[in-house]
N, C-alpha and C positions, 0 to 999 in steps of 0.2 A: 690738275687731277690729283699729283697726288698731295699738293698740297691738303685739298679737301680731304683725301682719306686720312694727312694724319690728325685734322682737325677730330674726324669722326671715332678715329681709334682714341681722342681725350674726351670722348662721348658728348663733343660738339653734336646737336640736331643740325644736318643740313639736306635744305632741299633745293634741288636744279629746278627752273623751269623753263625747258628746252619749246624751242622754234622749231618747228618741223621741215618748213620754208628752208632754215639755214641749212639744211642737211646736204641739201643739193650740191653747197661747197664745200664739203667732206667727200664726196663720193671718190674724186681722184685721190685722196688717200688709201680711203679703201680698198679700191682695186689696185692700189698699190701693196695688199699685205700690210699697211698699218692701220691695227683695229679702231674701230669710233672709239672715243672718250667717254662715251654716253650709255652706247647700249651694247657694248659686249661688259663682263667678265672680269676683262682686263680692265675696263677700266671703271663706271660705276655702277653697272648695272648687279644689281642684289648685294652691297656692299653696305655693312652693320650701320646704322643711322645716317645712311644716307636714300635720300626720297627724290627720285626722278621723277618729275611730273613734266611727259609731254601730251599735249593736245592733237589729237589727227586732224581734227574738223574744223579749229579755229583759223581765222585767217591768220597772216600773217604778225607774230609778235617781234618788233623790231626795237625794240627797250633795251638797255643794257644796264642792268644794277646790281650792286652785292651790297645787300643789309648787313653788319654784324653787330648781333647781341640789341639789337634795337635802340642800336645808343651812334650809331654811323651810317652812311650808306655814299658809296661811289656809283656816280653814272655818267653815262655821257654816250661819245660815240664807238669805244673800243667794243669787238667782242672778245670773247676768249679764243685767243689764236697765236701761235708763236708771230706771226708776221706783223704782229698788231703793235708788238711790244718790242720786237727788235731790228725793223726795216719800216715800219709805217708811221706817217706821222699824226697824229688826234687829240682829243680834247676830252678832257675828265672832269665833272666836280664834284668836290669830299664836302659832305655838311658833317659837320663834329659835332651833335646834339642829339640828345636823346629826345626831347620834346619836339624838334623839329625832325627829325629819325623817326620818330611815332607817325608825326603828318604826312608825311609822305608815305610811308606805310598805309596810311589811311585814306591817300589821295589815289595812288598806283594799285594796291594790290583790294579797296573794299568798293572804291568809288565814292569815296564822300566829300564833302566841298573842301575845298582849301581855305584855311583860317586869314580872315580877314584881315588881320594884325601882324602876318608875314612881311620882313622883309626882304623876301624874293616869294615868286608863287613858280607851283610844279605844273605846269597844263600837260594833259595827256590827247591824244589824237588817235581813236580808232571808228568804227565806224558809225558809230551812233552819233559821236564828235566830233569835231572839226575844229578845238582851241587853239595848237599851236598854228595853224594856215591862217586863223581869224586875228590872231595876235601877233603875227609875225606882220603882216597886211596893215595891222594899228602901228606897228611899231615904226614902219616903214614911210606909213603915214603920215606919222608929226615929227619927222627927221628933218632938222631943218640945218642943218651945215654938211657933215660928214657921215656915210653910211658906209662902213667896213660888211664884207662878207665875204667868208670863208666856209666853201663847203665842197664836197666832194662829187656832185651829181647836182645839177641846175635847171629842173627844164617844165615847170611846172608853171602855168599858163599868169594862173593868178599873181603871182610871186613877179614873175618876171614885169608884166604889168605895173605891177607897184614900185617898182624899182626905176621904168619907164618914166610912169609921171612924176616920184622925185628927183629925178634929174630934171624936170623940164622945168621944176619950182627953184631949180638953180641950186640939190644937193650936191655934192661931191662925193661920190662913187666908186669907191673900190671892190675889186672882185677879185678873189684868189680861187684860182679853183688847181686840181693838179692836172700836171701836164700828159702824166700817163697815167688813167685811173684805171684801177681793174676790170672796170667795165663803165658804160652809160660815155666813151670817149665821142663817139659822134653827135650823143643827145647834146655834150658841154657846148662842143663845135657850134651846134647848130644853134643854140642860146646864146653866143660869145656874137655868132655874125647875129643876127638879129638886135642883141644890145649897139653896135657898132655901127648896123644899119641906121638907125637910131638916133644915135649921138654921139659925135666924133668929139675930140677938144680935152682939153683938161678938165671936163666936168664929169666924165668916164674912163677909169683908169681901168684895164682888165691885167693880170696875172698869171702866170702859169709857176707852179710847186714843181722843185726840179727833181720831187720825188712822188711816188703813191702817198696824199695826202686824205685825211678818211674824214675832218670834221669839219662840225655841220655849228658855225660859229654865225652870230650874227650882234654887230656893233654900232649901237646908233648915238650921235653926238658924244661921243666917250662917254654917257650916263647910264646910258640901258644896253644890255646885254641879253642875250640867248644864246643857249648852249643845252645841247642834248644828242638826241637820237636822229631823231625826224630831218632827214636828207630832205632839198627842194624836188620834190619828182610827185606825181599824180598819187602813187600811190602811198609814201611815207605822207602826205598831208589830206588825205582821203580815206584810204584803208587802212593803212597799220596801224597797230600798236606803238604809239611812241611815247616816249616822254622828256619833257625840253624845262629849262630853268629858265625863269624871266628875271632879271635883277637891275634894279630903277638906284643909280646911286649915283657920285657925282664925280671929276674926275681922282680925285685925290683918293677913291675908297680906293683902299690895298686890295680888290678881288678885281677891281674896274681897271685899277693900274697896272696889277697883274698881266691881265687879259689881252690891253693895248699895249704892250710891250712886246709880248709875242706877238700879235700882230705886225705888230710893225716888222719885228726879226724877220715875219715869215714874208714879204713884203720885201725886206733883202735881198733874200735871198731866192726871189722870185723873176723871172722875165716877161717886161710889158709885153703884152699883145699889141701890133703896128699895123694889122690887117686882118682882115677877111678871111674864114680860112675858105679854099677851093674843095667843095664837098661833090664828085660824082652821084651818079642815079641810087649805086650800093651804099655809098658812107650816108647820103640822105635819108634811106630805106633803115639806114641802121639808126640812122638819129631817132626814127619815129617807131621801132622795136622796143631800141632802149630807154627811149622814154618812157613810155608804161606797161615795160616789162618787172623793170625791178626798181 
């Protein structure tokens, strides 16, 4: 926050455009006496070239991007929140181009096609579309050795499915998910015993992050990559607002090498799953709340 105001006091134009959805995890500050970021005063509401634009009516926008000067833009899965940046752990990616900083401009914020001649493409997913659930399903599809996935919230029908029958084509399957998530913890549960159900063996490795881990990574034969917003759950791949990066390269690209490195760190520093977890009638109840609640 106030980084923006001093951008604004060097009569930077900046506009927010705020989630209405996300407010609901603000509210315990609130009534804690510390004001919203957003809409008092203090922080940006009525503040010199700065434009808050929230929606009441729209579903949920679950995107996270900062454009600057139409020549950059960051997105992924972080929102803006101290927790995000100094206890949690997530996934960003920086395109350093103006002309590709334009497309995506043009892809997220007008709705026009993504140029053919990318090498990576932006899929968005809200209700009218369904690219990143359709793509992530292709991707998943023609994995034919190794499928890494890291995400934070797993319980999405389709998803899970395609995961199913690449193992059964003899993928190798890894799943990091965290061990204590902020929320959706009986939805992971109840997805971890059902892959497990499944298929035991070295052909299904699962994972638990020995911390709050937030992204939503997905890794097929070290060549293709997805990374963005869009969580596995009903409704990040049905209703939201998302937007995810697909990038088709081969091991040795420095963004691919990147990427499988941290995975693998995070993989360290992770503990196998060795069973089943034991879910009562309420952790059950909760798995099917949390599923397509958030």
């Amino acid at each position: 926050m106030d980084r923006l105001k001093a951008a604004a006091q060097r009569d930077v134009a900046v506009t927010v455009h705020k989630d209405m959805l996300g407010t609901f995890f603000e509210l315990s500050d609130m009534l804690a006496g510390r004001p919203s970021p957003v809409f008092t005063r203090k922080g940006l509401k009525g503040y010199r070239n700065i434009d808050v634009r929230v929606s009441w009516l729209a579903d949920t926008d679950h995107s996270k991007y900062v454009i600057t000067d139409q020549r950059r833009v960051v997105f992924g899965g972080m929102n803006i929140a101290d927790e995000y940046h100094t206890q949690w752990h997530d996934y960003m990616v920086a395109i350093r181009s103006a002309p590709w900083t334009r497309a995506f401009m043009d892809r997220v914020l007008k709705g026009r096609p993504w140029p053919s001649n990318a090498p990576f493409v932006i899929a968005v997913n809200d209700r009218i579309a369904t690219e990143i659930r359709t793509a992530l399903i292709e991707v998943i599809a023609h994995s034919k050795e190794h499928l890494i996935i890291e995400h934070a919230y797993f319980s999405d029908d389709k998803i899970i499915a395609a995961v199913l029958r690449a193992i059964a084509r003899g993928v190798r399957v890894d799943i990091i998910l965290p061990k204590r998530p902020d929320t959706h913890l009986y939805a992971n549960m109840a997805t971890i015993n059902r892959l497990l159900a499944s298929h035991t063996g070295e052909s299904l490795r699962v994972f638990l992050y020995p911390k709050m881990m937030h992204a939503k990574v997905v890794l097929s034969d070290g060549a293709i990559a997805a990374v963005g917003s869009a969580n596995l759950t009903p409704r990040s791949m049905i209703t939201s607002r998302e937007v995810t990066m697909f990038a088709h390269a081969g091991p040795d690209n420095p963004f691919i090498r990147k990427l499988r490195l941290q995975l693998d760190s995070d993989m360290a520093m992770a503990e196998q799953v060795t069973g089943p977890f034991k879910l009562g009638t309420w952790q059950r109840l909760g798995a099917i709340v949390g599923k397509y609640v958030w």
